[in-house]
C-alpha positions in Angstrom: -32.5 -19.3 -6.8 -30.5 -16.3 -6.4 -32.8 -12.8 -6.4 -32.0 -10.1 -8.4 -30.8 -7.7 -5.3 -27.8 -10.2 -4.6 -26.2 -9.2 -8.0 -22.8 -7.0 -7.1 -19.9 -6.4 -9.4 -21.5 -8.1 -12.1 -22.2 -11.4 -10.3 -25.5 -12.9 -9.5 -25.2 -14.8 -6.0 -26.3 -17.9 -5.4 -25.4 -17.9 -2.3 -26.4 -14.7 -0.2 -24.9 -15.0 3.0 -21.6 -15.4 1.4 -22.4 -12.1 -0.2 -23.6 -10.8 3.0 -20.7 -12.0 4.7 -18.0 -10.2 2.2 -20.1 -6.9 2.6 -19.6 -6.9 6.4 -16.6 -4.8 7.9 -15.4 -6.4 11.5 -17.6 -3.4 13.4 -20.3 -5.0 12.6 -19.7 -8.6 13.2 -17.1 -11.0 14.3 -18.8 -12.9 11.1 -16.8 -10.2 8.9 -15.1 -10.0 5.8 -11.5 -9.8 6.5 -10.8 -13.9 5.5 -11.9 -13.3 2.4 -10.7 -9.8 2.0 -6.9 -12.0 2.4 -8.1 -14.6 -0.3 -9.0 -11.7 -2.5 -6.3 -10.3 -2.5 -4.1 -13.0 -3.9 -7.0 -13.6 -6.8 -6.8 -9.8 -8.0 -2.7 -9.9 -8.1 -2.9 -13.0 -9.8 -5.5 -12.4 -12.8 -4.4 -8.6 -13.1 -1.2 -10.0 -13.5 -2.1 -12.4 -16.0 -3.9 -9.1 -17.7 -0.8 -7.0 -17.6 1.4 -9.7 -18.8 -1.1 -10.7 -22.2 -1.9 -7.3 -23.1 1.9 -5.1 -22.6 4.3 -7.6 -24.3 7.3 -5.4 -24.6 6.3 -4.2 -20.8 9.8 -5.8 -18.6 9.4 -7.0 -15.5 10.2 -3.5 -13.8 7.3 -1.5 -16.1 4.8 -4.6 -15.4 5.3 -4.9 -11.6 4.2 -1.3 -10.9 1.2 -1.2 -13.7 0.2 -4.2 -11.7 0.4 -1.8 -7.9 -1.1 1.3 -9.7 -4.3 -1.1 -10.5 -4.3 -2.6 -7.4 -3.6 -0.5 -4.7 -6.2 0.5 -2.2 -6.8 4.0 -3.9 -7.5 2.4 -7.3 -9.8 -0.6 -5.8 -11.5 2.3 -4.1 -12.5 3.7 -7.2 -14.0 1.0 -8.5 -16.1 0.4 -5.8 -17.2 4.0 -5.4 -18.2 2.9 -9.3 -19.8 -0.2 -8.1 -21.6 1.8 -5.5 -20.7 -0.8 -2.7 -20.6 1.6 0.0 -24.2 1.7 0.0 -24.5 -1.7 0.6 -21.8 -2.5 3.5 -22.5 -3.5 6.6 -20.8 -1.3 9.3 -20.5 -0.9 13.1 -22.1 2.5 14.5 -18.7 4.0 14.7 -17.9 3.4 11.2 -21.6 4.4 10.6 -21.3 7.6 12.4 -17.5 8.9 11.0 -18.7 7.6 7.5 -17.1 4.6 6.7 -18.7 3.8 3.7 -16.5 6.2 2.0 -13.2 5.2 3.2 -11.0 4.3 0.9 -9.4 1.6 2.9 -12.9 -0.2 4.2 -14.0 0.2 0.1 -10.8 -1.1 -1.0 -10.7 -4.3 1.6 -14.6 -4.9 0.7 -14.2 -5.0 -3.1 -11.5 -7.6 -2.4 -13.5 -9.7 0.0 -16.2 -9.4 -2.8 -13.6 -11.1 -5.4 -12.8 -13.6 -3.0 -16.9 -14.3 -2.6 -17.4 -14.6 -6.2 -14.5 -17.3 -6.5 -16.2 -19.4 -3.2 -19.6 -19.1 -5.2 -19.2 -19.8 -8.5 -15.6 -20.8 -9.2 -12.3 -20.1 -10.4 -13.2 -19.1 -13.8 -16.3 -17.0 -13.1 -14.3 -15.0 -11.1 -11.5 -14.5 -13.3 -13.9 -13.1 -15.7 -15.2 -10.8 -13.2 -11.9 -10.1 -12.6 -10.6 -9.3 -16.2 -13.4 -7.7 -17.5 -13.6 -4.9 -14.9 -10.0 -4.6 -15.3 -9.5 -5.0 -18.9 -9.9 -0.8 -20.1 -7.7 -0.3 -17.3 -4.6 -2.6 -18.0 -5.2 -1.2 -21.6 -4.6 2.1 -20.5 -2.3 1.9 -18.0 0.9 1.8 -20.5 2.4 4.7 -19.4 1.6 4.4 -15.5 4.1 7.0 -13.7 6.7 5.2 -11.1 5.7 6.1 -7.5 7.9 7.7 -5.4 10.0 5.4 -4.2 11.3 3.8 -7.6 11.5 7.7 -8.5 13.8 8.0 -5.5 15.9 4.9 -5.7 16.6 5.4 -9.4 17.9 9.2 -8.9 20.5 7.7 -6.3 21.7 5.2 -8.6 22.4 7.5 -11.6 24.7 9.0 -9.1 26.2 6.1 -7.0 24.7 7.3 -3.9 23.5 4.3 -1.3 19.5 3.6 -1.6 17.8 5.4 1.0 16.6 3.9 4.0 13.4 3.6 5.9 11.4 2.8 9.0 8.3 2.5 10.5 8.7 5.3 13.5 5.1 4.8 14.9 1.5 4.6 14.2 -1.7 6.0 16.1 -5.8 5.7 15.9 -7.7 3.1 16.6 -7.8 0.0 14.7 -10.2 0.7 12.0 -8.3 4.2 11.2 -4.6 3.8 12.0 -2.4 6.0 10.9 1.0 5.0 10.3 4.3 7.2 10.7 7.6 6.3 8.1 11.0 8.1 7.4 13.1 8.1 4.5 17.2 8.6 5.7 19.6 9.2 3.3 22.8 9.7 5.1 24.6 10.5 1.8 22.9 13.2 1.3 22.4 14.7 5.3 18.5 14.1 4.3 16.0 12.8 6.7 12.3 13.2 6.1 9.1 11.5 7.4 4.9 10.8 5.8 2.4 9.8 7.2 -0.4 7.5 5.7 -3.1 5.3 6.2 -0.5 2.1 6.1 2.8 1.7 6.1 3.9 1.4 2.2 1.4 5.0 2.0 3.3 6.3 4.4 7.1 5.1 3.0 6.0 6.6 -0.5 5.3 10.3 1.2 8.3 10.2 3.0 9.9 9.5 -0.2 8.4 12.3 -2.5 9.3 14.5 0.4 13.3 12.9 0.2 13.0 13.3 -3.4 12.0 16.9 -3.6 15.2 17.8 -0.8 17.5 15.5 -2.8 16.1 17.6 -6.2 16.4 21.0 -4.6 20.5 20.1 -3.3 21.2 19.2 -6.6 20.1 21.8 -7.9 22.1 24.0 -5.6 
């Protein structure tokens, strides 16, 4: 029988090295997380889509797609597991241990995934879509009016004026595994504008660059 110290998001355990095994960041243990953390994260787009899709229905496709990545990016599953408390209960190299992994938003963010992942293995597809929905439920409700990130921001300001959609690239990255830092720009030859971010992967890093491209293309405009 599962013991009341292996209940996490909601979920009683039956099975405890499963949870164990979800809580466990790869400096710990080559028995780590990062399997499930990949199953998980299919299982949250899928039944946050499902969410988004029942409870906008005048939402297009645009307005749902980025509700869906403002509730599931790493910043936003970071937040919930700050919530959940999970950083007390991860299992982490010394490294991690000693630069304070438990409160980094990307080992919170992959753990609360691998946790989703665990609750599916231990107790089924619909047990974990209720986890699922109802810690997401307030949150799709209030997410209507979700601003567009930087990027859509970007690339719909160059279309109003029939300018070519910017381009990016990765340019490098640096840091060791568990804390790599990824470097992007944002060209937009049109415009003579060229302007790089930094970020803890690569998308992060894409959408600085473009807030930094949008604020140049904003201030030649408006010169």
């Amino acid at each position: 029988m599962p013991v009341a110290t292996d209940k996490i998001l909601g979920h009683v355990f039956a099975d405890a090295a499963l949870l164990e095994r979800a809580l466990t960041h790869r400096s710990a243990s080559h028995q780590n997380n990062e399997r499930l953390e990949f199953l998980g994260d299919a299982l949250l787009n899928l039944f946050v889509a499902e969410l988004v899709y029942e409870r906008h229905p005048r939402a297009d496709e645009g307005e749902m797609t980025r509700l869906r990545a403002a509730l599931v990016n790493g910043a936003a599953l970071a937040e919930i597991a700050r919530a959940e408390e999970l950083g007390d209960r991860l299992h982490l190299g010394p490294g991690e241990l000693k630069s304070g992994g438990f409160r980094r938003e990307s080992i919170l963010s992959d753990a609360f995934e691998a946790l989703v992942a665990a609750i599916y293995h231990d107790a089924g597809w619909n047990a974990c879509r209720d986890t699922v929905r109802r810690l997401f439920g307030a949150r799709v409700a209030a997410g209507a009016n979700t601003p567009k990130d930087a990027k859509t921001r970007l690339q719909e300001k160059l279309q109003a004026r029939n300018l070519p959609l910017p381009a990016y690239e990765l340019v490098g990255s640096s840091g060791e595994e568990h804390a790599r830092v990824f470097d992007a720009a944002c060209r937009i030859d049109s415009a003579d504008i060229l302007t790089h971010g930094s970020g803890s992967s690569r998308r992060a890093a894409e959408q600085i660059a473009a807030e930094h491209a949008l604020a140049e293309l904003e201030r030649k405009l408006a010169g």
